[in-house]
LUMLORO-38302 format. One record per residue (C-alpha): residue number from 1; residue in three letters; z, x, y. Coordinates in Angstrom, 1 decimal. Each point is the difference from the previous one (the first is absolute). Example, Ala and Ser with C-alpha at 12.3 -4.5 7.8 and 13.67 -1.06 7.14 Angstrom:
# LUMLORO-38302
- 1;ALA;7.8;12.3;-4.5
- 2;SER;-0.7;1.4;3.4
//
This chain:
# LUMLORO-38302
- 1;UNK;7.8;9.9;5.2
- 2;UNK;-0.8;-3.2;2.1
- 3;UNK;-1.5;-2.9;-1.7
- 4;UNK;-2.1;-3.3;1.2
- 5;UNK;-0.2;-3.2;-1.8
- 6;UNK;-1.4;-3.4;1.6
- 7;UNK;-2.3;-2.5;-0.4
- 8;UNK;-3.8;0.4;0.3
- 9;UNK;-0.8;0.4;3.7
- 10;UNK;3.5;0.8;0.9
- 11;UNK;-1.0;3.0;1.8
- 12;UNK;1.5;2.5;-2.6
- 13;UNK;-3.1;2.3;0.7
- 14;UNK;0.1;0.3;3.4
- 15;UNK;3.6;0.1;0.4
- 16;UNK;0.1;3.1;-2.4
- 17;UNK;-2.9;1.6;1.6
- 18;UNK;2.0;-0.6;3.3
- 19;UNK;2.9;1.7;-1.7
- 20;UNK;-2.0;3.0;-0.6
- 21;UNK;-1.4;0.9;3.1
- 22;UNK;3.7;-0.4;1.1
- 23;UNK;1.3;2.6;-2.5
- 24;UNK;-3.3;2.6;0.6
- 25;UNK;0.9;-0.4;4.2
- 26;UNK;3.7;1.5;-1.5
- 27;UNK;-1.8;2.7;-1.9
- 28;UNK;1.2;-1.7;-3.8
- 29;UNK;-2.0;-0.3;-2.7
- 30;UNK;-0.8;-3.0;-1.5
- 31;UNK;-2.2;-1.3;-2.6
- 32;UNK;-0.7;-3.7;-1.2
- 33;UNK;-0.1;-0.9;-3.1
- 34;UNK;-1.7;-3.3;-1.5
- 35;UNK;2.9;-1.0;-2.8
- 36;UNK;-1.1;-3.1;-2.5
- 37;UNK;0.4;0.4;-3.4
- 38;UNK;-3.1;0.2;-1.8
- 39;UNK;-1.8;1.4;3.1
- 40;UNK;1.4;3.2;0.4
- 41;UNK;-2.3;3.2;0.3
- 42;UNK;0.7;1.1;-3.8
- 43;UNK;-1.1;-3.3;-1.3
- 44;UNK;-2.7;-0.2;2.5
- 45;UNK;-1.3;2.8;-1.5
- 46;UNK;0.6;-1.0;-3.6
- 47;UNK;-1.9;-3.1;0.7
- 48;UNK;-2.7;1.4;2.3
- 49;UNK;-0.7;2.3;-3.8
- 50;UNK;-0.1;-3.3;-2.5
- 51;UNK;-2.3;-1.9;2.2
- 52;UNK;-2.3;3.2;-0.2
- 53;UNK;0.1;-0.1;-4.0
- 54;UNK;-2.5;-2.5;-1.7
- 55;UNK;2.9;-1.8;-2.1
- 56;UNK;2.7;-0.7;2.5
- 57;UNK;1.9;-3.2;-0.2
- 58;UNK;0.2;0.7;3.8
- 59;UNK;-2.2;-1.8;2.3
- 60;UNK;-2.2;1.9;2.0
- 61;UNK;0.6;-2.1;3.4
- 62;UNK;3.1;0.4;1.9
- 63;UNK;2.4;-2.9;0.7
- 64;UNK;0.4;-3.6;-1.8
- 65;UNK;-2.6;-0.7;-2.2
- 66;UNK;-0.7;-1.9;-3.5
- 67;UNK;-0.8;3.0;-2.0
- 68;UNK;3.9;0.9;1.6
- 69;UNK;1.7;-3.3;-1.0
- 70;UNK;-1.7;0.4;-3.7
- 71;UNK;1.4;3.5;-0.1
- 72;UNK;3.2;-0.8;0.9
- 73;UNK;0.1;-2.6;-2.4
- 74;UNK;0.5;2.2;-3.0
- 75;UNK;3.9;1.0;-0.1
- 76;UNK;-0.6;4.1;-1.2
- 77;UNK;-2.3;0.5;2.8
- 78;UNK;2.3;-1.9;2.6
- 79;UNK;3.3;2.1;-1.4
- 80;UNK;-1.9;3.2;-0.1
- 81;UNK;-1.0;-0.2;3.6
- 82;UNK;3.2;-1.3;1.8
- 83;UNK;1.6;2.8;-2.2
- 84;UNK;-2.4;2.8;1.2
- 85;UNK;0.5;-1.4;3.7
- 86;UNK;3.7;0.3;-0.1
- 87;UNK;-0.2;3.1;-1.9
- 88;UNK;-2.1;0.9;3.7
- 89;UNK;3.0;-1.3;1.9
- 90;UNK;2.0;1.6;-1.6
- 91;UNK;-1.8;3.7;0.6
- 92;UNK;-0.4;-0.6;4.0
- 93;UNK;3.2;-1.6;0.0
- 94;UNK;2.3;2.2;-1.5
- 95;UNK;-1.6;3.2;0.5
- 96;UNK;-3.4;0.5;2.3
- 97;UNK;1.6;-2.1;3.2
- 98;UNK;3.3;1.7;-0.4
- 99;UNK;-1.5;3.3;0.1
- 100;UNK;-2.2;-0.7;2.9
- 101;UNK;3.5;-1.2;1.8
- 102;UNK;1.5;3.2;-1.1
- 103;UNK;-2.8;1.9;1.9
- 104;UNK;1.0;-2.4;3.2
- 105;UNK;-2.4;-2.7;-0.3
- 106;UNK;0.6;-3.2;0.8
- 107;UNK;-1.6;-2.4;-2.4
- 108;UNK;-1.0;-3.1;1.2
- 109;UNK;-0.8;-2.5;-2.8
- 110;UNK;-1.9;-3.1;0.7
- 111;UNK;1.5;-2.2;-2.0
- 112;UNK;2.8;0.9;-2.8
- 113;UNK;0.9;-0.5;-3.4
- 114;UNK;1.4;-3.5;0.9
- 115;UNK;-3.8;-1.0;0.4
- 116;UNK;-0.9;0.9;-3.0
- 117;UNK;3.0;-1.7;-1.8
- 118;UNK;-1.7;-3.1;1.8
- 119;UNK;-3.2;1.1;-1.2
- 120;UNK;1.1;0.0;-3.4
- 121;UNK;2.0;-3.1;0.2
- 122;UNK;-2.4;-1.8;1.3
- 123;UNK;-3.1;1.0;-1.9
- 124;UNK;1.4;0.8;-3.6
- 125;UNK;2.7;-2.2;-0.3
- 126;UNK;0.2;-0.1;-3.9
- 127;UNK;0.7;3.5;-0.2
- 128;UNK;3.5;0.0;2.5
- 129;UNK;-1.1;3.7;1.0
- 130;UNK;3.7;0.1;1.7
- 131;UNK;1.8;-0.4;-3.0
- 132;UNK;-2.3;3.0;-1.9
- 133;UNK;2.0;3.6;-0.3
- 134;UNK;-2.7;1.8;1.4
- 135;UNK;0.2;-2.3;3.1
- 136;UNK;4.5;0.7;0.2
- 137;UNK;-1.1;3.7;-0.2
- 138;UNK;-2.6;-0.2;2.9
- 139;UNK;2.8;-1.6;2.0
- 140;UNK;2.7;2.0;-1.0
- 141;UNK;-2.1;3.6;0.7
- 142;UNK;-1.8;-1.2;3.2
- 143;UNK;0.6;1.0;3.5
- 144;UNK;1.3;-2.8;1.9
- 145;UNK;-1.4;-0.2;4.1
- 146;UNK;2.4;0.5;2.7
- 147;UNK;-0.9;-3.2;1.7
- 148;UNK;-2.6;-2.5;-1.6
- 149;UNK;-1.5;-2.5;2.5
- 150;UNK;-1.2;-3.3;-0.9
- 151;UNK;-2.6;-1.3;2.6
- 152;UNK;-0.4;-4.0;-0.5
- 153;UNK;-1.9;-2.4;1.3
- 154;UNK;-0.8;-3.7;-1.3
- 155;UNK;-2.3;-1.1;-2.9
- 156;UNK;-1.9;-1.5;2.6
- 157;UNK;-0.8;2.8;2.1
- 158;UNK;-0.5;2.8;-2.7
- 159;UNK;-2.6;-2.2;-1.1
- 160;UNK;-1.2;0.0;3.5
- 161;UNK;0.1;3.4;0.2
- 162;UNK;-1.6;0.3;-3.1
- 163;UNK;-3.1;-1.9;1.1
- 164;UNK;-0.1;2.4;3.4
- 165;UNK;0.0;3.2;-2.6
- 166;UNK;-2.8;-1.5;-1.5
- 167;UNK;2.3;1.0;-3.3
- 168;UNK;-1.6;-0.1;-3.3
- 169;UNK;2.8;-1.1;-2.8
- 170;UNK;2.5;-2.1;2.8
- 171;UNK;2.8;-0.8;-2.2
- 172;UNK;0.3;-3.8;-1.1
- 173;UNK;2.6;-2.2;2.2
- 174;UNK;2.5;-0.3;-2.6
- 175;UNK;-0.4;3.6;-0.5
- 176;UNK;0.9;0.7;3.6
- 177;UNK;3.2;-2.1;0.2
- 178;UNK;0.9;1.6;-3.4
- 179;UNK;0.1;3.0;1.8
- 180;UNK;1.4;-1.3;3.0
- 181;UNK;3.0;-1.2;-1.7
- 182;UNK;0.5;2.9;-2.2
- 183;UNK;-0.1;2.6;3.3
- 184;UNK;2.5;-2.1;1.4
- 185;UNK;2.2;0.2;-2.3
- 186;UNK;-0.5;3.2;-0.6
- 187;UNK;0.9;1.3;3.5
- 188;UNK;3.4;-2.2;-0.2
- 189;UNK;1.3;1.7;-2.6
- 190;UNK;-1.1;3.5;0.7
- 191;UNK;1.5;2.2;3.1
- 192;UNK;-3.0;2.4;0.1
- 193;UNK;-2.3;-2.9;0.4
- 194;UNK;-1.1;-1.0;4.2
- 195;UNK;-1.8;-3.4;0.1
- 196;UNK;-2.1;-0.5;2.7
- 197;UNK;-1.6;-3.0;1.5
- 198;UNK;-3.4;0.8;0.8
- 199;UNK;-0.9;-2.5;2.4
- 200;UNK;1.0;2.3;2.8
- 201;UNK;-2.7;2.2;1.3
- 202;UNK;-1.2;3.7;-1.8
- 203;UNK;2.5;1.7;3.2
- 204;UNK;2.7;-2.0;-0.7
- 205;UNK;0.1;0.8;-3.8
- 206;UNK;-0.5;3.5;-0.3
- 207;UNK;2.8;0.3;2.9
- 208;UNK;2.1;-2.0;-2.6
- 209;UNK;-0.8;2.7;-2.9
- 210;UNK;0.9;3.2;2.5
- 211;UNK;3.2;-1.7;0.8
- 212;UNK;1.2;-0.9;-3.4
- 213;UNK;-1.3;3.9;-1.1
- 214;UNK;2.3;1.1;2.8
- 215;UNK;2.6;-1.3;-1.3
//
């Protein structure tokens, strides 16, 4: 497994799509999966059913609402979704991207569990997901990537970047150096974990990522 993790407009996308094509000219097989807790494809699907039924506390649009701020607002619905999320970790985690490895398939995840330990920090802070036991046993059961790379750029020109992408919930500027400070000191204290600056140009960085893999 091979994981991405950045800020918005770092270029994870196109540096893992770059990483694919590489892998299919070698003949490996590779798939990409989209890791954040809460957005998974089981609980895609458990949401995609609620918002079908008349009397879901769900909202029916997608992304940052109201009707989503009011739901997560009451403390048994907030705990019974980030439980059913990690509960989703947990299953492609543990068991359904270990057995796609088994079968020799690389997995390349954009964006890891750290992410959603962010996510979770940063959204639901009066819950301290990190400290829950279902959150240790994610952590202690999950597949850890060979290399993780961190792609950073500035506040300032993610939210550039942003703007060019035309994106449609840009995280907030305090939200982006949260993140930016957390990464960092995330890849200092973890060997697995490449940072890369992502000024240089789209060449220069995927050469960067073959020549770490080779190593």
């Amino acid at each position: 497994m091979i994981a991405f993790s950045g800020l918005d407009g770092a270029g994870k996308s196109t540096q893992i799509l770059l990483l694919t094509d590489f892998y299919k000219s070698k003949k490996i097989k590779t798939q990409i999966f989209w890791s954040r807790g809460g957005y998974t494809p089981g609980i895609e699907r458990v949401k995609g059913l609620l918002r079908r039924s008349n009397n879901s506390t769900i909202p029916k649009e997608r992304g940052l609402s109201s009707k989503r701020d009011e739901s997560f607002s009451n403390s048994f619905i907030r705990k019974t979704w980030l439980t059913l999320a990690i509960l989703d970790l947990i299953y492609y985690y543990a068991i359904y991207i270990r057995i796609r490895e088994f079968f020799g398939t690389i997995i390349i995840c954009d964006r890891y569990l750290f992410d959603t330990s962010l996510d979770f920090k940063r959204n639901f802070p009066q819950e301290n997901v990190n400290r829950w036991l279902i959150w240790r046993l994610l952590m202690g059961v999950a597949t850890t990537p060979k290399k993780h790379f961190i792609l950073t750029i500035s506040v300032l020109e993610s939210q550039y970047r942003s703007t060019l992408k035309d994106e449609p919930f840009p995280d907030s500027k305090e939200t982006l150096k949260f993140r930016l400070d957390e990464y960092l000191k995330y890849g200092y204290n973890n060997k697995f974990v490449v940072e890369i600056n992502c000024k240089k140009s789209i060449e220069i960085i995927h050469q960067q990522i073959i020549n770490s893999l080779n190593k």
